[in-house]
C-alpha positions in Angstrom: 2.9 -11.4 -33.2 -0.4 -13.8 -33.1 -3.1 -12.6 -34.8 -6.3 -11.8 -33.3 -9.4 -13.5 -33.7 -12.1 -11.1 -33.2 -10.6 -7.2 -32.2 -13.6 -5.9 -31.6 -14.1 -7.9 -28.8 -13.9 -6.4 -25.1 -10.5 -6.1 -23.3 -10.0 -5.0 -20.0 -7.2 -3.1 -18.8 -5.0 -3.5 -15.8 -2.1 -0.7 -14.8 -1.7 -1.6 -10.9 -2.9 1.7 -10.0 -1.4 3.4 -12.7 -3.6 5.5 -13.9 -0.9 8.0 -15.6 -1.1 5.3 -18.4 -4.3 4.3 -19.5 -4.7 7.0 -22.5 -1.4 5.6 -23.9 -2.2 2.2 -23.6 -6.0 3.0 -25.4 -3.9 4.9 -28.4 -1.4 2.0 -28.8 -4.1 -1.0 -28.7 -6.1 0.9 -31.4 -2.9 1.2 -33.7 -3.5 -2.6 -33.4 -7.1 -3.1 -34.5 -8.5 -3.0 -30.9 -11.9 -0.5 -30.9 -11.8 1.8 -28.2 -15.1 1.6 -27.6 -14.4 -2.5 -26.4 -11.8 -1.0 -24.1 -12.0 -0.7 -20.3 -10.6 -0.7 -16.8 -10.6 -4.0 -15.2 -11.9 -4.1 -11.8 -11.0 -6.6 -8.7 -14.9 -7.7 -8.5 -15.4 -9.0 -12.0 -13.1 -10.9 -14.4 -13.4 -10.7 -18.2 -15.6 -13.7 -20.5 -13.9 -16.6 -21.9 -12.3 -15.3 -25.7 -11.9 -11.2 -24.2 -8.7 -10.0 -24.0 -6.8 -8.7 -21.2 -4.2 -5.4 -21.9 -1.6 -5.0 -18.8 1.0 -2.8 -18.4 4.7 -5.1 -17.0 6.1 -4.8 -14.9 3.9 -3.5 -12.1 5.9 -0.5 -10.7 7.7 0.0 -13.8 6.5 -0.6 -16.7 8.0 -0.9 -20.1 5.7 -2.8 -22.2 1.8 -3.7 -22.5 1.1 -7.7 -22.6 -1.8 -8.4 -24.4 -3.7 -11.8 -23.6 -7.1 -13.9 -24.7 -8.8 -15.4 -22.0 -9.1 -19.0 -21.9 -10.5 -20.2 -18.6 -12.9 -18.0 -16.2 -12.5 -21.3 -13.8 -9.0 -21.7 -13.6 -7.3 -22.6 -10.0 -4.8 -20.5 -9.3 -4.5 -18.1 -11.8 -2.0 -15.3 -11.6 -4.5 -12.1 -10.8 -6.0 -11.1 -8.1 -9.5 -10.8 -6.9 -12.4 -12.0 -9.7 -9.1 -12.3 -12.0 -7.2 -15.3 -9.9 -9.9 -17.6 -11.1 -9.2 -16.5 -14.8 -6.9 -18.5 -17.3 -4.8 -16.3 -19.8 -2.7 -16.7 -22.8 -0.3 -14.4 -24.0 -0.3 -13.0 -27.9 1.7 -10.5 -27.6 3.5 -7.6 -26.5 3.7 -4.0 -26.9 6.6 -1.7 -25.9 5.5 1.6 -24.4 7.7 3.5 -25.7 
């Protein structure tokens, strides 16, 4: 597992309409270091800053872990997300099992 650099930093939180997961995924990034105050929903129209992390649930429709990333590019072409977050650059640090 790669340390963070700054866990009180904000990181968004993506579960693909999901929604049956987010307390989990708040109680399992905060056994991690992560402030749940920092913690939100992503949403399509804004993408996170340059150094934020990104929490996910994977895969989409099933999910069996939470992959936790730093963003490293908000200019990226061709990124992997969709609306503000396919112009955004991640790195992965780690992951998470949800169970």
């Amino acid at each position: 597992m790669s340390s963070l650099n700054d866990a009180g930093k904000k990181i968004y939180i993506i579960v693909h309409g999901q929604h049956q997961f987010v307390d989990q995924i708040k109680e399992k990034l905060v056994m991690k270091g992560f402030e749940k105050e920092k913690m939100q929903l992503a949403s399509l129209d804004r993408a996170g800053n340059v150094s934020e992390y990104v929490a996910m649930i994977w895969p989409p429709m099933a999910p069996k872990e939470i992959v936790v990333s730093e963003i490293i590019d908000t200019n990226a072409h061709g990124g992997s997300g969709m609306g503000a977050w396919s112009s955004v650059s991640q790195k992965e640090l780690y992951r998470i099992p949800l169970n």
